[in-house]
N, C-alpha and C positions, 0 to 999 in steps of 0.2 A: 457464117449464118447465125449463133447461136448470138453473136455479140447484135446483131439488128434485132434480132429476137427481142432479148433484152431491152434495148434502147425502146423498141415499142411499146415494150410492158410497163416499162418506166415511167414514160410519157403518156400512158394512158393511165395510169397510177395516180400520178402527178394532178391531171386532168380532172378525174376522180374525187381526190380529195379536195379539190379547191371546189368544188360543185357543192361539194358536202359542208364546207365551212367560206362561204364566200365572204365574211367581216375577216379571215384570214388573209385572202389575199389582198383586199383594200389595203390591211395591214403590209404585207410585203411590198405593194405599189403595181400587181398585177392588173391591168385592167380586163373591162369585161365584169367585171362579180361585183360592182359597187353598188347596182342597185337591189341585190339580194338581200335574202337572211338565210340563216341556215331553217331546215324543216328537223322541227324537236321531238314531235312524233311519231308513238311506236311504228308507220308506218316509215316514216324517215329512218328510223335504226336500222328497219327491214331492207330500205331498200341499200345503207349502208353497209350493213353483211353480206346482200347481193354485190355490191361490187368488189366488195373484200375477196368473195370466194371466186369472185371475174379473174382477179389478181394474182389468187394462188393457185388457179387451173393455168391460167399462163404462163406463168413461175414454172411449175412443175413441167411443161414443155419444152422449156430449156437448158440446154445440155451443160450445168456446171464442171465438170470436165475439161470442157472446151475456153473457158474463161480463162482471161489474164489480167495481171493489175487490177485497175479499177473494177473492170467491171466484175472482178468476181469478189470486189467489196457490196457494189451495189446490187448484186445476185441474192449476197447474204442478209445485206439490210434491210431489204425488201421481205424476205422469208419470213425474220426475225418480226419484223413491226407488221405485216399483213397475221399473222399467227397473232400475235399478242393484241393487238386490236380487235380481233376479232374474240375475243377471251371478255374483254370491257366491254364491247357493245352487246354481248347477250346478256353478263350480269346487269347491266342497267341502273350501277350503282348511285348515278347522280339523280336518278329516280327517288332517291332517300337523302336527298342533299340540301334540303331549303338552308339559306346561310346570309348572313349578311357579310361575312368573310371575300376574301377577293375571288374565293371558288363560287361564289355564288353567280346567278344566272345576271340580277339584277348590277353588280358590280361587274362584272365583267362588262356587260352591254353600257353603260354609265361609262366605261374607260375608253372600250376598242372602238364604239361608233365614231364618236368626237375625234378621235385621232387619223383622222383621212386629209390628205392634201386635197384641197378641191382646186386644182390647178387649171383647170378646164371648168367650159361651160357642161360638156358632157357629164364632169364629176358631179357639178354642184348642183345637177338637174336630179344626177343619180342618186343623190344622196339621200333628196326628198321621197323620192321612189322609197328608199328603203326607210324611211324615217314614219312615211306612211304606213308599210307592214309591221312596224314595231308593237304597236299592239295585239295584231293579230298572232305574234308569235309569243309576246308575253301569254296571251289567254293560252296556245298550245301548249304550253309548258306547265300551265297551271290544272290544264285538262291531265297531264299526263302523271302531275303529282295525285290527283283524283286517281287515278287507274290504279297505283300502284298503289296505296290507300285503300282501295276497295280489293285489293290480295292482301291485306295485313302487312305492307309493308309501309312502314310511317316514320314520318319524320321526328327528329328530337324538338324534346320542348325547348327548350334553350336554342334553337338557331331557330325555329319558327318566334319566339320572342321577339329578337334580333332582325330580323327579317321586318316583322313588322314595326320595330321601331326605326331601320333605318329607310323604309316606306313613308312612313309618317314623315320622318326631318326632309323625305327629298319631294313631296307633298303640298309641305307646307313654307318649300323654298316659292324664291318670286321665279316668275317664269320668265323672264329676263336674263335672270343668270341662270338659267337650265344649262347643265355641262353639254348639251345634245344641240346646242346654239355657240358653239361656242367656234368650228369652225370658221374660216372665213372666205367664202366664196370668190369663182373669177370666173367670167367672161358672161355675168348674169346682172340684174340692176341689185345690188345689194339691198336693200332698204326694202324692195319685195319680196327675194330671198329670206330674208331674216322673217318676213311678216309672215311669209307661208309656212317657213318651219315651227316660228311659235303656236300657228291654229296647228299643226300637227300634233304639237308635243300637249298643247290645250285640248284638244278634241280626241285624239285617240290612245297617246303613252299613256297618260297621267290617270286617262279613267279606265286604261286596264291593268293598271299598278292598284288603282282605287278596287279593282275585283278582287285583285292579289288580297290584298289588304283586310278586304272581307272575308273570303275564301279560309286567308291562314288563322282569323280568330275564330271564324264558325266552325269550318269545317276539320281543319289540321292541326290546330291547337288540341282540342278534345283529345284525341286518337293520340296526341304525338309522346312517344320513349321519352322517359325524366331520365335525368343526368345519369342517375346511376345506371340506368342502361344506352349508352349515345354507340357502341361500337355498331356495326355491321352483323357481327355474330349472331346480335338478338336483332335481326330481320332475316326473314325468309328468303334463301339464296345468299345467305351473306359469304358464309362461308368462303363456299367456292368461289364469290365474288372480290374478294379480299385477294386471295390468291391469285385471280386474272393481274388485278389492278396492281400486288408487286411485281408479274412478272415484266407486266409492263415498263411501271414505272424503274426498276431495277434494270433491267435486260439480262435478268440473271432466275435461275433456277434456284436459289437460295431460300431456303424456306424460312417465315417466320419467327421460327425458333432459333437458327442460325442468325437470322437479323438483330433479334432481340437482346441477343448474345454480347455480337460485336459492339451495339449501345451501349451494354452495361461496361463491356470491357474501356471501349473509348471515354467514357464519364470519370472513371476512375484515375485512367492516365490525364486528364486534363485539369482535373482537380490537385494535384502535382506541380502543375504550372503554376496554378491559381496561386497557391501559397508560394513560388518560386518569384514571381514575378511583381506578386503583391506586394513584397517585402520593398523590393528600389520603389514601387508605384506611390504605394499608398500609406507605406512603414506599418502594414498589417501583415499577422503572418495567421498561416492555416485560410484553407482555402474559405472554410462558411466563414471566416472573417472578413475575409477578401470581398465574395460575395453580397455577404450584408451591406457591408459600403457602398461596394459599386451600385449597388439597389437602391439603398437609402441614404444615400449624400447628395442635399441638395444642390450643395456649391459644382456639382459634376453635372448637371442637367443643362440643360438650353434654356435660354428666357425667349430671345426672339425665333422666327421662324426664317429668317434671314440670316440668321449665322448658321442655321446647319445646311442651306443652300451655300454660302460661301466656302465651309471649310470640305462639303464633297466636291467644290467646283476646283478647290487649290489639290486635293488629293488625283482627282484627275489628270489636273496638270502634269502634277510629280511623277504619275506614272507614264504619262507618254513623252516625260521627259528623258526617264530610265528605261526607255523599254528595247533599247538597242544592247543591253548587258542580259537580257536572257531568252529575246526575237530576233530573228531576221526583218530584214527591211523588208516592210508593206503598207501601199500604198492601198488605204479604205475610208470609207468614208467617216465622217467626222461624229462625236460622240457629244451631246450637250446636256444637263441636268436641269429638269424642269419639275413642279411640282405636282404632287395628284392630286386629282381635280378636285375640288370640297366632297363633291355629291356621293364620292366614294373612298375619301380619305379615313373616314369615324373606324371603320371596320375595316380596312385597311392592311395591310405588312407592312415594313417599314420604308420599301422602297420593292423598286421593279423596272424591266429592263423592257422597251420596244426596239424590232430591228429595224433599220434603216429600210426605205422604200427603194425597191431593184431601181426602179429609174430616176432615182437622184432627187425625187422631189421633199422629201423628209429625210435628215439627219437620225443614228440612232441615240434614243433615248434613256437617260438615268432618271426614273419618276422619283423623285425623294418624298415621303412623305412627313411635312410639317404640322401634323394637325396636335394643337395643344401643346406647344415646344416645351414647356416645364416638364411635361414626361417623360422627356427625349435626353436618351444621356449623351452624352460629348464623347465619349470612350468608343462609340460604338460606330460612329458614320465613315471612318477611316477605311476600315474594313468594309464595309458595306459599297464604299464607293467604286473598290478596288476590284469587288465581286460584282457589281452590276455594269460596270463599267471597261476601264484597260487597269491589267489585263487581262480581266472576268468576261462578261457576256459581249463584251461590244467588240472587242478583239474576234474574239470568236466567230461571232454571226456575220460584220461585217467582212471579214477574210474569206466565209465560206460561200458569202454571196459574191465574190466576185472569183473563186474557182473554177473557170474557163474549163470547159470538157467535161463536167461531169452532169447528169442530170438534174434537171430542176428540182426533184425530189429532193437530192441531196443538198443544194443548195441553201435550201430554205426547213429541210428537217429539224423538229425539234425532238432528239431523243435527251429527253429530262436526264436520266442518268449521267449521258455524256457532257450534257449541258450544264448542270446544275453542278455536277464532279467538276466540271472543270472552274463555275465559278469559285470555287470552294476550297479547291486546290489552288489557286490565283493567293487566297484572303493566305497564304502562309509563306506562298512563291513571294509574294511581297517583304515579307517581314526577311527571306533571304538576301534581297536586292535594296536592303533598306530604305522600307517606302514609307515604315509607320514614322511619327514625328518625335515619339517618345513609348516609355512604358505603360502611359497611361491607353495610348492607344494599342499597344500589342496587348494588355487586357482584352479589347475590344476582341479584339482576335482568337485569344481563348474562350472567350467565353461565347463568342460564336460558334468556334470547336464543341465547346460543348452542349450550344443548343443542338447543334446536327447530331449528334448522337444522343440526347437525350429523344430527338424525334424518333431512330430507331425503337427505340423503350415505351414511347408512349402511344405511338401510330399502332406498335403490333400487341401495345399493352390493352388500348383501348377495345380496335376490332377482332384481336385473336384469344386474348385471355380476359374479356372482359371489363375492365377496367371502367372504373366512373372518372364523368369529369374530373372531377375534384382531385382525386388521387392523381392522373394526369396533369393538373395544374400543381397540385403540392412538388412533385418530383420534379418538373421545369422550375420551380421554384427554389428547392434545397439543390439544386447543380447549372444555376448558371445565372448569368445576372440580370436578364433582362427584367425591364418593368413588369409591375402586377398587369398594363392592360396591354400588355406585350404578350405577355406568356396566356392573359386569356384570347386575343385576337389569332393568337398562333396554335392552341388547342379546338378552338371552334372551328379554324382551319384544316385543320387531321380527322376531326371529327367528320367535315361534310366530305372532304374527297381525299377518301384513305388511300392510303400507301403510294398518293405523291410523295412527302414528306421521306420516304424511305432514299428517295433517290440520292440525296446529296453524298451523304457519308458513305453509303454505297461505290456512287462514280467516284468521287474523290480516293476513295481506298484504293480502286482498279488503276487509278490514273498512280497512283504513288508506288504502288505494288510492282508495277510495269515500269519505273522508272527506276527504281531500285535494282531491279532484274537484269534491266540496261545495261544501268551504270556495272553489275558486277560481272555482268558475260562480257563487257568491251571493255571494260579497264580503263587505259586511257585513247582509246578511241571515243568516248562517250563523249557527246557534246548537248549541252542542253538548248542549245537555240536548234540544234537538227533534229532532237527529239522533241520539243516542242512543235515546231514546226510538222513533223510526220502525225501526232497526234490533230493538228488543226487541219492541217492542206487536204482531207479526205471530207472534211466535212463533219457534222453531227449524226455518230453513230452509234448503234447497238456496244456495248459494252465487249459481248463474245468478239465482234468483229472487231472492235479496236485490239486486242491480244492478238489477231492474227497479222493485222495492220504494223505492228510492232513488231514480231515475230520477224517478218520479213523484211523490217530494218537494220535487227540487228544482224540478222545474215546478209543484209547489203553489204552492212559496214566491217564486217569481218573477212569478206571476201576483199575489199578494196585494196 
C-alpha cells in the first residue's frame, strides 16, 4: 500500500511542477505545456509553496518503513527537494537578480523558448500562444522586481547596467533574425507562421523589453547596491536566504564557512598542478607563471569561431569512442554541439548542456559558446566538452531518461549538486582514460579545477562575508586562467543567483569521497563501470540519498 502511496505522490509532484514551469517541459519534449509560461508572481510563488506543502503532507502519509529499493530512494528525494524548495521560494532571492548573465530572466527566455521541436501543427500553433504571453510575463517580473524594491530590497548597479545594455543590443537587432523565430514549424503554411510570430515579437516581446529598459534606468538603476555591496547579506532576508539557496543547491547541510573552507583548501592543492604541469605544457614553472600565460598568450586563443565548434565536436567523438573502458553499454540518445544563439551569447558561460526531448524529437545538446573567438582560449574547450557532453551531462540525463520503472520525477530531476558533481567529476575521469590530446589541454582541466573552487570562496565570499566585486574578480583572477570577461561573466553570475555556483565542487567531492570509500571497503571487488553505473541508473539525486544509494552497493558486492 505504502509503495502506490508513493507512486501517487510522485506523480502528482511531477504533475505539479510541470504546471509550475511549463517552458520545462517543452524542453524535455512533454506535451500539453507548450502553449504556456510559467506565472512569476508573488501570487505564483504562493501558489507554489501551496503545492509544495500538498507534497509534503502526502510524504509524510507514507510509511518509509515500509519501502524497498527504489522506492525508498524516491521517498527520500522527494523530502530532500520538497524541504529545500520550499526554503528558495520564500526567500525570493531572484527577486534581487536583474542580470544579463544566463541566470537572468531575459537570457534564459532568449535560449529555452526557441529551442522546442515544432514537430506538429499542434506545437507550432502552441508556440504562438505562448510567444503571445511573452510579454505579459516579461511586464510580471518587472512588476515584481517593483515589489521588492519597494521593501528595500534592490538590485546591483552592475547587473541592472548589463541588463540594459544587453536590452539595447537585442532591441536594436533586425527582427528577422530574432532568436524567438528561429524555430521551424510543421504541419502549418510556414511563410504565415513566420509572419505571425514576427507581429508577435514586433508588437508585444520587444515593447515590453522596451518597459524593461525604461523601468531599469528610471526606476532600479537609482535605488540599485554599487559593487562594493553586490552580496545578498546587504539585502533584507538575505541572510537566511543564502542559506535556503545552499541547502539547496548543495544537498547538504554544510554551512558556508565549511564551504568556504573547502575552496580555499582546493585552490591551493590545484595551484601545485598548475606549476606541475606548466613545466612539459608551456616550459613555465610556478603556478602565477603558468597562469599569466594561459591568460595572456595570444598564440593559445581562437581566431575563428569555427574551430572551437570543431575541436568540442572531435572531443566528443573521442569520448564516445572510449566510453566502453569506464561504462557499461547503453543505448541513448544521441548528443550534438551547436552554438548559442547571438541574442544571448554577449553575457553568456562558456557553454551549456539541453536534454534530449522524452519522445525523440530533439537530440541532446552541447551549446558552445563562440562569441568573439580571440577571447576564447584553446586549453580550455576539451574539458568543457567532456563536462557538458559524454561523459559529463549528456550521458547522464540521456541514461536517466530512459530508466524504465522509475518515476517521471526522477527521470527528468535536475539536482545541481548531483548534476553538476558529476559533470565535474567526468572533466578529470577523462584525463584517467586519456581523453585530453596533450598537456596543454589537462591545463584546461586544472584550471577548471580551480575555477570550481575558487567559486566556493567567492559565491560565499560575496553573500556571506561581504565581499565586493572587485575583490571577487581579483581572486578568480590570481588562481585560475580564465579570461578577464570570463572571470567577469562568471562573477555577475554568483552575484544574481547565489549559491548555484556552490554545487559543482561540492557534488563532485561527494561523488569522489564515495568512490574512494568503495574502492577501500571492496578491495578488488571494486569495479568502476558497476560503480558508475550505480551512481547514474537511480537517476539525479540529492547528495544525502546518493550515500545511501552507494552504501547499499557496496553491501551488495560484498555479500556476492
Amino acid at each position: 500500500m505504502s509503495a502506490s502511496q508513493l507512486a501517487a505522490v510522485a506523480r502528482r509532484y511531477f504533475d505539479l511542477r510541470l504546471a509550475a514551469n511549463p517552458v520545462s517541459a517543452t524542453v524535455y519534449g512533454i506535451a500539453g505545456y507548450d502553449h504556456l509560461l510559467p506565472d512569476p508572481s508573488r501570487e505564483g510563488s504562493a501558489k507554489r509553496l501551496a503545492d509544495l506543502a500538498e507534497t509534503g503532507d502526502a510524504l509524510a502519509g507514507v510509511d518509509a518503513a515500509s519501502l524497498e529499493g527504489q522506492d525508498r530512494i524516491t521517498r527520500s528525494m522527494l523530502d530532500r527537494l520538497v524541504r529545500d524548495e520550499r526554503g528558495v521560494v520564500e526567500a525570493a532571492l531572484h527577486e534581487v537578480g536583474v542580470t544579463a548573465s544566463i541566470a537572468g530572466v531575459v537570457s534564459s527566455m532568449l535560449s529555452a523558448i526557441p529551442n522546442a521541436a515544432l514537430d506538429s501543427e499542434r506545437r507550432s500553433r502552441d508556440y504562438l500562444e505562448r510567444l503571445a504571453g511573452l510579454g505579459d510575463y516579461f511586464d510580471a517580473v518587472l512588476e515584481r522586481y517593483r515589489q521588492a524594491g519597494s521593501e528595500g530590497r534592490h538590485q546591483t548597479r552592475h547587473g541592472t547596467l548589463a541588463a540594459i545594455g544587453q536590452i539595447d543590443d537585442y532591441l536594436a537587432s533586425p527582427i528577422e533574425g530574432d532568436a524567438l523565430l528561429r524555430p521551424e514549424p510543421a504541419g502549418v503554411d510556414a511563410r504565415r507562421w513566420r509572419a505571425s510570430a514576427a507581429e508577435l515579437v514586433e508588437r508585444r516581446v520587444r515593447p515590453a523589453l522596451g518597459r524593461w529598459r525604461t523601468a531599469l534606468e528610471e526606476e532600479l538603476l537609482p535605488a540599485a547596491r554599487p559593487d562594493e555591496r553586490v552580496g545578498v547579506c546587504h539585502v533584507p532576508g538575505g541572510e537566511a536566504g543564502y542559506l535556503a539557496a545552499a541547502r539547496q543547491f548543495t544537498t547538504t547541510d554544510l554551512t558556508p564557512e565549511q564551504i568556504h573552507r573547502i575552496g580555499l583548501e582546493g585552490v591551493e592543492r590545484v595551484r601545485e598542478e598548475f606549476a606541475e604541469i606548466g613545466v612539459r605544457a608551456l616550459g613555465a614553472g610556478g603556478a602565477d607563471e603558468v597562469i599569466a600565460r594561459l591568460r595572456g598568450d595570444l598564440s593559445l586563443r581562437y581566431e575563428r569561431a569555427e574551430d572551437i565548434v570543431a575541436d568540442v565536436a572531435e572531443a566528443l567523438r573521442r569520448a564516445e569512442a572510449a566510453l566502453p573502458e569506464a561504462f557499461l553499454d547503453y543505448d541513448i540518445a544521441p548528443c550534438e554541439v551547436r552554438v548559442v544563439p547571438e541574442a544571448a551569447a554577449k553575457g553568456s558561460t562558456l557553454a551549456y548542456y539541453t536534454v534530449p526531448a522524452l519522445d525523440g524529437s530533439r537530440p541532446g545538446v552541447h551549446w558552445v559558446n563562440t562569441y568573439e573567438p580571440q577571447t576564447r582560449s584553446r586549453f580550455e574547450y576539451e574539458a568543457l566538452a567532456f563536462h557538458e557532453s559524454v561523459p559529463g551531462h549528456h550521458l547522464q540525463f540521456a541514461l536517466g531518461q530512459r530508466l524504465e520503472g522509475l518515476p517521471l520525477f526522477r527521470r527528468f530531476s535536475y539536482v545541481t549538486a548531483f548534476g553538476e558533481g558529476w559533470g565535474l567529476y567526468t572533466e578529470r575521469l577523462a584525463d584517467e582514460i586519456g581523453l585530453y590530446s596533450g598537456d596543454l589541454a589537462r591545463l584546461g582541466m586544472v584550471s577548471f579545477d580551480a575555477w570550481r573552487s575558487c567559486r566556493l570562496v567567492v559565491d560565499t565570499g560575496m553573500h556571506v562575508f561581504g565581499w565586493s566585486r572587485e575583490r571577487a574578480v581579483a581572486f578568480m583572477r590570481d588562481n585560475t586562467a580564465l579570461s578577464e570577461v570570463n572571470i567577469a561573466n562568471e562573477v555577475d553570475r554568483y552575484i544574481a543567483w547565489p549559491g548555484q555556483a556552490l554545487a559543482y565542487m561540492v557534488g563532485r567531492r561527494h561523488i569522489g569521497l564515495l568512490r574512494e570509500r568503495a574502492r577501500a571497503e571492496l578491495g578488488s571487488a571494486f569495479d568502476l563501470r558497476h560503480f558508475h553505473d550505480r551512481i547514474l541508473s537511480s537517476g539525479s539525486m540529492p547528495l544525502e540519498t546518493m550515500t545511501g544509494v552507494v552504501e547499499d552497493w557496496i553491501a551488495e558486492r560484498r555479500g556476492a
